[in-house]
Each structure stands twice: as C-alpha cells, then as structure tokens.
C-alpha positions as CSV (number, residue, x, y, z in Angstrom):
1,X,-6.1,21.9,-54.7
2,X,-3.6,20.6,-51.6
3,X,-0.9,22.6,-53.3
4,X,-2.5,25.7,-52.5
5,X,-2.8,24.9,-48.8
6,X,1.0,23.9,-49.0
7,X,2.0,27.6,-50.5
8,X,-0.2,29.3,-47.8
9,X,1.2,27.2,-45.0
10,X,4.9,28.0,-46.0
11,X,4.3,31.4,-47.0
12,X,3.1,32.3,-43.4
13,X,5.8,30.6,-41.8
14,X,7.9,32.5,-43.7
15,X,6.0,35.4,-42.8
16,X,5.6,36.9,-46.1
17,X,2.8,38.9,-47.7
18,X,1.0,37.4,-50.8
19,X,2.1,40.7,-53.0
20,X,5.9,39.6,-51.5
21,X,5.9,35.9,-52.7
22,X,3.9,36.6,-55.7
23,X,6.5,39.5,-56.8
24,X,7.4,38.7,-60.7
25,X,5.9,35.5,-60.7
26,X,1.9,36.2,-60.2
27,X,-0.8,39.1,-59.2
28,X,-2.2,39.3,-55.1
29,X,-5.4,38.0,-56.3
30,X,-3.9,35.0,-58.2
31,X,-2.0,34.1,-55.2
32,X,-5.1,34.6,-53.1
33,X,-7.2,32.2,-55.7
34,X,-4.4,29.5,-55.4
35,X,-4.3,29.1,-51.8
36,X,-8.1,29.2,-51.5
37,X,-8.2,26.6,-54.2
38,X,-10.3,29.0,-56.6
39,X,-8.3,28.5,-59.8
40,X,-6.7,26.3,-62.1
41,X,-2.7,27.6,-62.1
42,X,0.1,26.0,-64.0
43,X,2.5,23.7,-63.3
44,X,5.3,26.8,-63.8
45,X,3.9,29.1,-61.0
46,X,3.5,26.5,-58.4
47,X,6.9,25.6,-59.0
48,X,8.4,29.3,-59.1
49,X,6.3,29.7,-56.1
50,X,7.5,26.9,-54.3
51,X,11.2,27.7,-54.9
52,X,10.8,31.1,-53.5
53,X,9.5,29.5,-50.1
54,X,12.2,26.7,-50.2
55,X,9.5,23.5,-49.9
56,X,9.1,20.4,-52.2
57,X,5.4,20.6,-52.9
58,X,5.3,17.2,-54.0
59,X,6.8,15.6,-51.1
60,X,4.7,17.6,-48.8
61,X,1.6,16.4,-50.5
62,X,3.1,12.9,-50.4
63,X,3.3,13.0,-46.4
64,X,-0.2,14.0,-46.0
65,X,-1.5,11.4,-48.6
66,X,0.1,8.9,-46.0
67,X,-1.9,11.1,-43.2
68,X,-5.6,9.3,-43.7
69,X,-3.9,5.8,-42.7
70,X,-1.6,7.0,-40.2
71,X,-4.9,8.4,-38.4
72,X,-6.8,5.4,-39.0
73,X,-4.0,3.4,-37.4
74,X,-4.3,5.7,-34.3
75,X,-8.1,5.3,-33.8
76,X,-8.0,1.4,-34.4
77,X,-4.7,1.8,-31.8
78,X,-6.7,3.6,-29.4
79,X,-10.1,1.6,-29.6
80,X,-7.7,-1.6,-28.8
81,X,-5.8,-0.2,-26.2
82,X,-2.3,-0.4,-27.9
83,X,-1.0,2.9,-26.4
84,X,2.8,1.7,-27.6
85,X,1.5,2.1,-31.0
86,X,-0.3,5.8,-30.5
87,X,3.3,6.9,-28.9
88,X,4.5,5.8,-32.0
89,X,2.5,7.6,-34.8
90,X,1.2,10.8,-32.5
91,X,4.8,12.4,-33.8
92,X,4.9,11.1,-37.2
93,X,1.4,12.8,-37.4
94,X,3.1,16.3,-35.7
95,X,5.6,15.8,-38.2
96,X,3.7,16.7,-41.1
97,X,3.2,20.3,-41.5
98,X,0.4,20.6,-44.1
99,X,-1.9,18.4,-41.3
100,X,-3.2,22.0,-39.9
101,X,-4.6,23.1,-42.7
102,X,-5.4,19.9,-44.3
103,X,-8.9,17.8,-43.7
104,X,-7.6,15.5,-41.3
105,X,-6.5,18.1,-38.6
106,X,-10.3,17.9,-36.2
107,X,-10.2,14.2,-36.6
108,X,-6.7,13.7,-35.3
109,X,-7.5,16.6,-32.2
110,X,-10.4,14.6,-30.9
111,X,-8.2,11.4,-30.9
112,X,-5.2,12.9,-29.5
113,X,-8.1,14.4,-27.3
114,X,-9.1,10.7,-26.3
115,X,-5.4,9.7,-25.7
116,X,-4.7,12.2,-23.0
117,X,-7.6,10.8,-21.5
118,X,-6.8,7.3,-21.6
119,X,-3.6,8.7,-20.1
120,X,-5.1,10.6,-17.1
121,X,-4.9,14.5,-18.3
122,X,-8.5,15.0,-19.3
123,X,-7.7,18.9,-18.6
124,X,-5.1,18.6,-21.5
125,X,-7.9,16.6,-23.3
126,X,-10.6,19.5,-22.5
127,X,-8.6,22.3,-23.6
128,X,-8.6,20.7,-27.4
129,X,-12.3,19.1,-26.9
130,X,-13.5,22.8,-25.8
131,X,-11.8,24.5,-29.1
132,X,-12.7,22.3,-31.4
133,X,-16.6,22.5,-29.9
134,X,-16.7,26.5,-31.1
135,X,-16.9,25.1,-34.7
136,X,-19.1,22.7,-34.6
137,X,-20.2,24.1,-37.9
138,X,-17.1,22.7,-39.3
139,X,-17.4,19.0,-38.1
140,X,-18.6,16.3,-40.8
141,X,-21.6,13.7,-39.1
142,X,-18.7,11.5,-38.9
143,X,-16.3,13.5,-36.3
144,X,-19.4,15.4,-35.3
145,X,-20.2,11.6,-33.9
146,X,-16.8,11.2,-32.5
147,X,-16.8,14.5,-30.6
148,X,-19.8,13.2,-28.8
149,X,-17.6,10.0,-27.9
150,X,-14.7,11.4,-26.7
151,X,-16.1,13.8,-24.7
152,X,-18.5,10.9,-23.0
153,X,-14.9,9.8,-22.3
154,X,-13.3,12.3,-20.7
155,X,-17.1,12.6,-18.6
156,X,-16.1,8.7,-17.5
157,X,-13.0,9.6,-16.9
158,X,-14.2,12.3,-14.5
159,X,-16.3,10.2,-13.0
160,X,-19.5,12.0,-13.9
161,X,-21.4,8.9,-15.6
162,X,-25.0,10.7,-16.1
163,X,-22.9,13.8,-18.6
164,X,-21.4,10.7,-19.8
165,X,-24.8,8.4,-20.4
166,X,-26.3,11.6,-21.8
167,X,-23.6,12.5,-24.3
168,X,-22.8,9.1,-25.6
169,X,-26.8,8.1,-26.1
170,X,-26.7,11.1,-28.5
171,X,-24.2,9.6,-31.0
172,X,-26.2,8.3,-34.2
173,X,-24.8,4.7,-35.0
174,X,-25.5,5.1,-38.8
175,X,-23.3,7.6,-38.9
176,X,-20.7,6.2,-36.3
177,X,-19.0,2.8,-37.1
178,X,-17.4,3.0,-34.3
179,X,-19.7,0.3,-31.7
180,X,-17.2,0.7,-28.7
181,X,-19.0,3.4,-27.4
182,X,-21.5,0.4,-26.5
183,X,-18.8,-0.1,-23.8
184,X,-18.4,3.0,-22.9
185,X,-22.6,3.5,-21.9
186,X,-22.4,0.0,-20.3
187,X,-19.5,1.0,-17.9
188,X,-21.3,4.3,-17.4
189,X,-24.8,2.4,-16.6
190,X,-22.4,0.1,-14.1
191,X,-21.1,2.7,-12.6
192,X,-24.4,4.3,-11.9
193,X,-25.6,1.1,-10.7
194,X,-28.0,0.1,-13.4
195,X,-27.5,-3.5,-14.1
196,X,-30.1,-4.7,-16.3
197,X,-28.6,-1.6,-18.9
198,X,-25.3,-2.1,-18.6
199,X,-25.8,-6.2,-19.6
200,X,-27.9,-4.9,-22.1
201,X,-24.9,-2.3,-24.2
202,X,-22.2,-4.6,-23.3
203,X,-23.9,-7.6,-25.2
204,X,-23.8,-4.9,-28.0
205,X,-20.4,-4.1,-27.3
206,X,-19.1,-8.0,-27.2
207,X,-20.8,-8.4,-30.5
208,X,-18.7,-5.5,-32.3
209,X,-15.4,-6.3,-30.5
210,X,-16.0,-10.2,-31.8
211,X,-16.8,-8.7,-35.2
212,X,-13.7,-7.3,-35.5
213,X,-11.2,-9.7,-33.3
214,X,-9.8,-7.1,-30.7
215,X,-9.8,-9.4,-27.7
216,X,-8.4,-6.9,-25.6
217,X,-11.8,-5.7,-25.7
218,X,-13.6,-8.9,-25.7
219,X,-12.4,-9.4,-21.9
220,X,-13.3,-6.3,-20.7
221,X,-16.9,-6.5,-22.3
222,X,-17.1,-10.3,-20.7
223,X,-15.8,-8.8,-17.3
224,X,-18.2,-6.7,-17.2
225,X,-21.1,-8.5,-18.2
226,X,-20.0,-11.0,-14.9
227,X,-20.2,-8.9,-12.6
228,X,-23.6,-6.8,-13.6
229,X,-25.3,-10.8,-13.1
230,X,-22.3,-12.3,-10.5
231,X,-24.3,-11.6,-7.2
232,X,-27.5,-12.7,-8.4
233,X,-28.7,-15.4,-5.8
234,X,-31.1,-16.8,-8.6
235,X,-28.7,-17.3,-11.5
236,X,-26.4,-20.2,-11.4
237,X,-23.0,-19.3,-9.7
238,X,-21.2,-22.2,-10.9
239,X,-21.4,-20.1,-14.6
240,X,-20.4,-17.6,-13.2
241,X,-17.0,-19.1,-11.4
242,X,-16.4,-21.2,-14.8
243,X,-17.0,-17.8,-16.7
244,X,-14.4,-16.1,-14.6
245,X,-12.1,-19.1,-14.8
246,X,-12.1,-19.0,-18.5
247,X,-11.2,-15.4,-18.6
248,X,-8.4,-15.5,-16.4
249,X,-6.9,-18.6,-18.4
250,X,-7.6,-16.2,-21.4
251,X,-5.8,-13.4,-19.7
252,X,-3.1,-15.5,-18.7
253,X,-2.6,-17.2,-22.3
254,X,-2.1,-13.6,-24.0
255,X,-0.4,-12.1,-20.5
256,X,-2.6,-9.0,-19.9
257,X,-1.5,-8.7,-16.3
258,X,-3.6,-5.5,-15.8
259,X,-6.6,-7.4,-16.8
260,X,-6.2,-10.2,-15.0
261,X,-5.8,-8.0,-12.2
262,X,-9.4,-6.5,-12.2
263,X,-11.0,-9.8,-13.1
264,X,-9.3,-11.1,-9.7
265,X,-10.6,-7.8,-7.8
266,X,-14.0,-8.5,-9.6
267,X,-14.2,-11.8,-8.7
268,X,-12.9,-11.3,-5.3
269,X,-16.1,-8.7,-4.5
270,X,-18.5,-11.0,-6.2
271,X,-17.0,-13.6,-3.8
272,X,-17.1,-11.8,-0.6
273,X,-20.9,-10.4,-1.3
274,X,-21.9,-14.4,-1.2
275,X,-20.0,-14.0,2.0
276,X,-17.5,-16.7,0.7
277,X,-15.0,-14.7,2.7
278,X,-12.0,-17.2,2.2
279,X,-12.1,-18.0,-1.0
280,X,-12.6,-14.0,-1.6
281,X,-9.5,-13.2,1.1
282,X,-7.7,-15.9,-1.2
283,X,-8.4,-13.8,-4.5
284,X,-7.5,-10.4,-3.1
285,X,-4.2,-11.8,-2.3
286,X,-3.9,-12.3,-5.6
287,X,-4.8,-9.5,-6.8
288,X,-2.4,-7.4,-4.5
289,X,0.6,-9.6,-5.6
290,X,0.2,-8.6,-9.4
291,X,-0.5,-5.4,-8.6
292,X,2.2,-2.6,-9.0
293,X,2.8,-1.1,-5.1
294,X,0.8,1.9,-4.2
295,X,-1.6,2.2,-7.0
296,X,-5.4,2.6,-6.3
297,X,-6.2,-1.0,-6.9
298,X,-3.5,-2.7,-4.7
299,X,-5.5,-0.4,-2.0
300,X,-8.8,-1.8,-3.1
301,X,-7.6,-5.6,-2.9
302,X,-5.6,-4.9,0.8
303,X,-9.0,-3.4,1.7
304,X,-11.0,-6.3,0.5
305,X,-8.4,-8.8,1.8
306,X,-8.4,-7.2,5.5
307,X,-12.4,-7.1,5.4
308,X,-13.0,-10.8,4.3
309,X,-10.5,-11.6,6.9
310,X,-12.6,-9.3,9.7
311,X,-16.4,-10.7,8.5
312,X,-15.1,-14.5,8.1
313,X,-12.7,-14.2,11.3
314,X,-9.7,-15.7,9.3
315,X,-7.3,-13.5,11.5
316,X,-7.4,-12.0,14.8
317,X,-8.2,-9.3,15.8
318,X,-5.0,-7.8,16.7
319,X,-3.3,-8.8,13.4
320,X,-6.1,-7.1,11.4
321,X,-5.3,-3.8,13.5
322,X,-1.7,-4.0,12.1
323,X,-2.6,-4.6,8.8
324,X,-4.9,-2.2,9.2
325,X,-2.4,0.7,10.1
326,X,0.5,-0.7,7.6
327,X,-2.4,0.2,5.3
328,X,-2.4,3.5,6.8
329,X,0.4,3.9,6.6
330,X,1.2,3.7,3.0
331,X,-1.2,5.6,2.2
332,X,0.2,8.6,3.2
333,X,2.9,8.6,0.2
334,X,-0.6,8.5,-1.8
335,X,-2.4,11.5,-0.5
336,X,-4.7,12.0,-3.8
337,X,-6.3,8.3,-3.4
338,X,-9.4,9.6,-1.3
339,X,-11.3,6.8,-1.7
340,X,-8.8,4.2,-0.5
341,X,-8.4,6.5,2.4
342,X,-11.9,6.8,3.2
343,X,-12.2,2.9,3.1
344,X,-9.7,1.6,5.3
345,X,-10.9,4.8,8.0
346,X,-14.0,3.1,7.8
347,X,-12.5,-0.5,8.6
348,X,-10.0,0.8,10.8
349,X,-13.3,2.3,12.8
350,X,-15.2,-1.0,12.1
351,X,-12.4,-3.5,13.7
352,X,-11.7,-1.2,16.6
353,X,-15.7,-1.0,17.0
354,X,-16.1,2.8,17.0
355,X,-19.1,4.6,17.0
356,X,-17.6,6.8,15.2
357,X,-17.7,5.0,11.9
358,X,-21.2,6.2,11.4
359,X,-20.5,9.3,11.8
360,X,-17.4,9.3,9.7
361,X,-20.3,7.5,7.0
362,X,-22.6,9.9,7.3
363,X,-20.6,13.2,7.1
364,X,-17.3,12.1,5.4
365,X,-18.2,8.6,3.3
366,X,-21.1,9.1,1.2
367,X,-20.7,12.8,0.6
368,X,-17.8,11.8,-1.3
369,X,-19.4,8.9,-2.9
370,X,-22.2,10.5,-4.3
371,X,-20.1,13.5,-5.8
372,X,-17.8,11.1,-8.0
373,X,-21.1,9.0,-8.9
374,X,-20.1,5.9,-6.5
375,X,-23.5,4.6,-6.6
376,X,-23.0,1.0,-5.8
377,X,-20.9,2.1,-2.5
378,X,-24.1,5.3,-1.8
379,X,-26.1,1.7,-2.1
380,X,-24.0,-0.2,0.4
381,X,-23.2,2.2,3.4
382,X,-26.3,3.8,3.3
383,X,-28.1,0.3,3.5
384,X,-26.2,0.4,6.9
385,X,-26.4,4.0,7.7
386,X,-30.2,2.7,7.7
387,X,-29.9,-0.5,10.0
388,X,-27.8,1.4,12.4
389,X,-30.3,4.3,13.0
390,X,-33.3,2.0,13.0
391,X,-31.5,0.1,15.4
392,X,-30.6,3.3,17.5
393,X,-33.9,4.1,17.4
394,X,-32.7,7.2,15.5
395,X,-35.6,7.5,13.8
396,X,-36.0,10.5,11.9
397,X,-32.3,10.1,10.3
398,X,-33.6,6.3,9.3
399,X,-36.5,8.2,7.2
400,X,-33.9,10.5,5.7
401,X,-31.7,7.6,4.3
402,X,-34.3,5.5,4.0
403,X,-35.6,8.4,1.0
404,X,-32.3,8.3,-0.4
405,X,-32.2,4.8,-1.1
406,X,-35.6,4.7,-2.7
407,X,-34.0,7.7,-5.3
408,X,-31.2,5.3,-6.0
409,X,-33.9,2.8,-7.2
C-alpha cells in the first residue's frame, strides 16, 4: 500500500485538498482510504491520480525499495567507523522523498542521530533523539533498542558515563544484534574507573567485532582491554609491551594514524605509571609527532612528555619551564580545551614548586574532574591532595579527601 503513501506525500507538497486531487477521478473518502492503505484501488486511479500530481509512482517506490540497504549500509558504516561512506549515502537517503512517511524514517533519524555524534554536535544529535523519544509508542523492539544505544552515545560523548552505563545496560541483546554497544559500556566502565568491568564487556565486544571482521574495532577493543590490566604490578608486563607492540604493527600495516596515536598515548601513561619515565618521554614524543597541531591529544602527549622529563630529571629545570610556557602558550588559540589547560597549570605550578598547586587542585582541578566524570584523574590528585595535607598536618581537610576516595572505591 506504498502507493498510497506516495499520493499523500505529493498531494501535500502540492498543497492540494483530497476533494481537489480526487476531482473526476474518485470520491474524498476513496482518496482518504488510498492513502491510509484501507482499500484495494485500480491500477487506473493510481495512475489518473499520479498524473494530476506530476510523480512516477513506480519509480518513487523503486527508490525506497533501495532505502532498507542503503540504511543498512549506513549502520554497518557507522558501527566501523567509515564516516567517508555515511557522507556518502546520508544525501542519497535525503534524496528520497517517500523516506518520511515510509517505515524506514525513525531508523535512519537515530543513525543520523549517532553520526552527528560521532562528529561532535550531540546538540544536533539531541534535538532528533528528543523528538523521536515523544513516540516511543511508535518504535519496533528493534529501534526501540537502538534509541537506547544512541542515546548512551551521545551520554559518552558528554562525558556523563553513569546516564551512559544506565541507558546502555537497558538494551535487551535478543532483540539488538547489534554487540558493539559491549564497547560502548566498557569505555563507560573505563572511564568511571571500573576495571574489572570494563575487561569484562570488552572481551564481549572483541568477540562480536572478530565475529564479523571489522578490525577497526578489534584494535580499539584490544586497546582497551591493555590498559584496564597494563599497570597491574602482578600481571606480567612483558605481555603487555608485546601486546602493545603487536597492535601498533597492526596499526601501522592497515595505516590508522589516529589509532596508532592513542595506543602510543596509552602506552606512554601505562609507561610513566611504572615510572619508566624515558621510555614513556620517548613514546609521548611520538605521539605528539603524529598528532595533528593543537588538538586535545597533542596537549595530552606534550603534557605527558614534559612530566616524565620533570619526575625522571631527563631535562633541566629551566628547559622544562620553557616548554612549559610554549605549552602555554599555544593553548591560548585553544581556549575550549579545559582540561589541557588545567594540566599544564598544575605542572607549570609543580616545576616552579608553588604552593599554590594544591590550591589550584583543590578548588580548580578536581571540581572539574568530577563534573565531566574524570574518575581516574579524581583518583590521582586527590591521592595527593591526601599526602600533602597529612603531611601539612592539615588534618581535618586529609579526613575530607580521605572520604572521597573511599566513595570512589
């Protein structure tokens, strides 16, 4: 009954009444009974119909037969990272009329939905995910699911990883093929801190992206399972360096530059918390040099890279200073990266040995950090927030971080 949708859709954009179009070819109520899909009609009124609105009902519904595999090209697109190829069919799919009132229109919001995401504009991505939720009456289990896991995305992307963790633990997997959200809870549950969980989905997720060959995925999921076991002091590290190794080979075989950045950042920080502070400087240095100029992570790595250098005394003192304040410096044309700000104030504070740094930690840090769900960093300044007023004999502030730190366990 498609070709009733196609008359309806025409007829409005034509902005005609049913008693207009149906004018010496049909009654209202037969009109009304075609486009609901309520009645057998003839091949000779759809046609008579059709010519009055100027559209070839056939090839309409011949573009939205090809609409089901264009969608299903997206979502396999999206769930492998091949943005190229969404860019590609996103306006083949707007190029189809019928698609708003056909079956397939919720399905391909919540993925264009998940694109903007992916793309940093989860406010574009809200305003869809927030329209479609007023319907929820309408969604099948299947896109009911997939509401559930793009909106645990946008969540990540926001950086609020318990919405996210709550949302995406929701999602029935009988009903959802779709096992990357596996990835999606383990990044959440690393995020927050929670190791043993985050091992635990991503071992699920490695299995699903194996299943199906997408080893763009595969070295994400591995990444992540490294460095959820990489500073464990009872686990054998020489695994862990030939796991790394074998990853950036892989990275470098199929030249994912961006992923081969992370892994070097990862492996850099699990490096420099065995205080291996060369061999960690070494890998920052890397990192930086594949990095593109100015983006969050080149911050991270010139951070890490000027802090293994301070804690291993690979430079002096002076040296770090002016790298300290070139890194200052550029950060200006980046006024939005808060977190690399806050970082290299702390360093800058912690070279020049300021007492201000625990100040700056206490009121400016770890404020921030807990509002975007930094756990692991809460877990790391306020460890020295602790040692600092213990050691001040500051007693009372001790007991108040030393409470916090028991809620993050």
């Amino acid at each position: 009954m498609n070709e009733g949708k196609v008359i309806k859709l025409y007829r409005e954009k034509a902005n005609l009444t049913q008693e207009q179009l149906g004018k010496g070819i049909c009654s209202v109520t037969h009109i009304s009974k075609i486009e609901r899909g309520l009645t057998e009609y003839s091949p000779e009124i759809t046609s008579l119909l059709a010519k009055r609105l100027g559209v070839d009902i056939q090839s309409e519904l011949q573009r939205l037969n090809g609409v089901e595999a264009l969608i299903q090209d997206m979502e396999n697109a999206l769930i492998k990272q091949k943005f190229d190829e969404v860019e590609t069919i996103i306006p083949k799919l707007f190029d189809v009329p019928i698609l708003a009132v056909s079956k397939f229109q919720i399905h391909f919001d919540l993925l264009l939905a998940r694109y903007y995401c992916s793309q940093g504009n989860p406010r574009k991505a809200m305003k869809i995910l927030s329209a479609i939720q007023k319907d929820m009456d309408k969604l099948s289990s299947y896109e009911s699911n997939l509401l559930k896991h793009v909106l645990g995305i946008y969540y990540i992307t926001e950086k609020k990883y318990i919405n996210a963790i709550d949302l995406l633990k929701s999602i029935n997997p009988n009903q959802y093929r779709n096992y990357e959200f596996y990835y999606n809870m383990a990044y959440s549950y690393h995020s927050i801190n929670s190791k043993v969980l985050a091992y635990y989905y991503a071992e699920k997720a490695l299995t699903y992206f194996k299943e199906t060959n997408n080893f763009n995925r595969i070295i994400d999921t591995e990444t992540l399972m490294i460095v959820q076991i990489g500073d464990n002091e009872y686990l054998n590290f020489q695994e862990t360096l030939a796991q790394y190794q074998s990853l950036l080979q892989t990275c470098d075989i199929c030249n994912f530059i961006d992923k081969k950045t992370k892994l070097l950042y990862n492996f850099a920080y699990n490096r420099y918390l065995r205080k291996e502070y060369l061999e960690a400087n070494e890998l920052y240095k890397e990192a930086m040099q594949l990095c593109e100029n100015n983006s969050p992570l080149y911050f991270w790595s010139f951070e890490g890279y000027i802090r293994c250098a301070y804690e291993g005394s690979l430079l002096e003192k002076d040296k770090l200073t002016e790298l300290v304040a070139d890194g200052m410096l550029s950060l200006t044309k980046n006024p939005t990266d808060r977190l690399s700000h806050i970082l290299f104030t702390m360093l800058n504070y912690e070279i020049a040995e300021s007492i201000e740094l625990y100040k700056f930690i206490d009121e400016t840090a770890l404020p921030f950090f807990k509002e975007n769900e930094l756990f692991w960093l809460v877990q790391q300044y306020e460890k020295r927030l602790f040692v600092h007023y213990s050691e001040s004999s500051q007693l009372e502030k001790a007991l108040k971080v030393a409470a916090s730190l028991l809620k993050i366990y």
